[in-house]
C-alpha positions in Angstrom: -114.0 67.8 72.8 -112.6 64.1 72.3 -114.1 61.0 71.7 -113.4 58.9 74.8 -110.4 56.1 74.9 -112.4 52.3 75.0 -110.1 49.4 76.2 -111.7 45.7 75.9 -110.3 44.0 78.9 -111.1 40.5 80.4 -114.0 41.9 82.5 -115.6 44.1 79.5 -114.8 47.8 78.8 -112.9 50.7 80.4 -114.0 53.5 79.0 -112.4 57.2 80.1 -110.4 60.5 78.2 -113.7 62.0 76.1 -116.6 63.9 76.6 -118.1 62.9 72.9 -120.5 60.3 72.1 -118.3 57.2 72.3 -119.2 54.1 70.6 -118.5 51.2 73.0 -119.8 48.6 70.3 -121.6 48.0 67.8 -122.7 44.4 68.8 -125.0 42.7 70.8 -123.5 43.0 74.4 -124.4 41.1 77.6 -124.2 43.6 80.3 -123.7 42.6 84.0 -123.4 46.1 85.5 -121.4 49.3 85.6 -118.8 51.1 87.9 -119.0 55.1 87.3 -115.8 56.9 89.0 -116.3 60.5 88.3 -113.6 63.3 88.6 -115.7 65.8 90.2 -118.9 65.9 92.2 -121.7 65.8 90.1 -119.8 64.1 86.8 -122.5 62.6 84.8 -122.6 59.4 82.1 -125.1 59.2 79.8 -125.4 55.6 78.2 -127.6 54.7 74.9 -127.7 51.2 72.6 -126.0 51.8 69.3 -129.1 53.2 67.7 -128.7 56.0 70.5 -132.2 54.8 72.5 -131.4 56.2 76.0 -130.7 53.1 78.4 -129.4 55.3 81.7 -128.2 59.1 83.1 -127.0 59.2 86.3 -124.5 61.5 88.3 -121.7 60.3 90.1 -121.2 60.4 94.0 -118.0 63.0 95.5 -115.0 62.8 93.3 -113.2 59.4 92.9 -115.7 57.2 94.5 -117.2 54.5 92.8 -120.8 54.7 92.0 -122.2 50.7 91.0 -124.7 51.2 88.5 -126.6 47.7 88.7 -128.0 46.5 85.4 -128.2 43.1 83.8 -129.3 42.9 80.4 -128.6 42.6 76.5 -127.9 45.8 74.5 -127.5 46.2 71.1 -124.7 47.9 70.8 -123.7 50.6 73.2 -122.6 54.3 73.2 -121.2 56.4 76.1 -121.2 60.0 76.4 -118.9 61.5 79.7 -119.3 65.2 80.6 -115.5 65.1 81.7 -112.4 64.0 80.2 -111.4 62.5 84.0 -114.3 60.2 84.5 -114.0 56.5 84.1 -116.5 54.0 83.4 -116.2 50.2 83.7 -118.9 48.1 81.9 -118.7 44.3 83.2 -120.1 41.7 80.5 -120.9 38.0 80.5 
C-alpha cells in the first residue's frame, strides 16, 4: 500500500496511484464537485476534511466511466482514501 500521487492542476486536483489515506490539503478548499473514474466495478473513494470527519463514500459505476459526484462547499482541508491503485479522482475548486 501507497499513498496516492496528488497533482494541483488549473481546475483543482487529480488525485490517482494509492490506496492510503492521502492528504489532498491541508487548507481551506472551495470545492465545486468531483469526477470518480474507477478501475473496476465497484471501486470506492472515501473522502474526509483534514481532521478526518467523513464528508462522502460512494462506489463507482462499470470500470472507466465517470461517476460526477456533485458537491459545492468549503472544506477544511481534504483527505482521500482509494481502495485501488487504478482509480482516479478529479476534485474541481473555485
Amino acid at each position: 500500500m501507497a499513498a496516492a500521487t496528488v497533482t494541483s492542476t488549473s481546475y483543482g486536483y487529480h488525485v490517482t496511484g494509492g490506496t492510503d489515506a492521502t492528504t489532498v490539503s491541508t487548507q481551506k478548499v472551495k470545492v465545486k464537485n468531483f469526477l470518480f473514474v474507477p478501475d473496476d466495478d465497484d471501486d470506492t473513494v472515501a473522502i474526509t476534511d483534514y481532521a478526518g470527519n467523513a464528508v462522502l463514500t460512494t462506489v463507482g459505476p462499470n470500470a472507466d466511466e465517470v461517476k460526477e459526484i456533485p458537491f459545492s462547499g468549503i472544506l477544511d482541508g481534504i483527505k482521500v482514501t482509494l481502495n485501488d491503485d487504478g482509480n482516479v479522482l478529479l476534485i474541481m475548486v473555485e
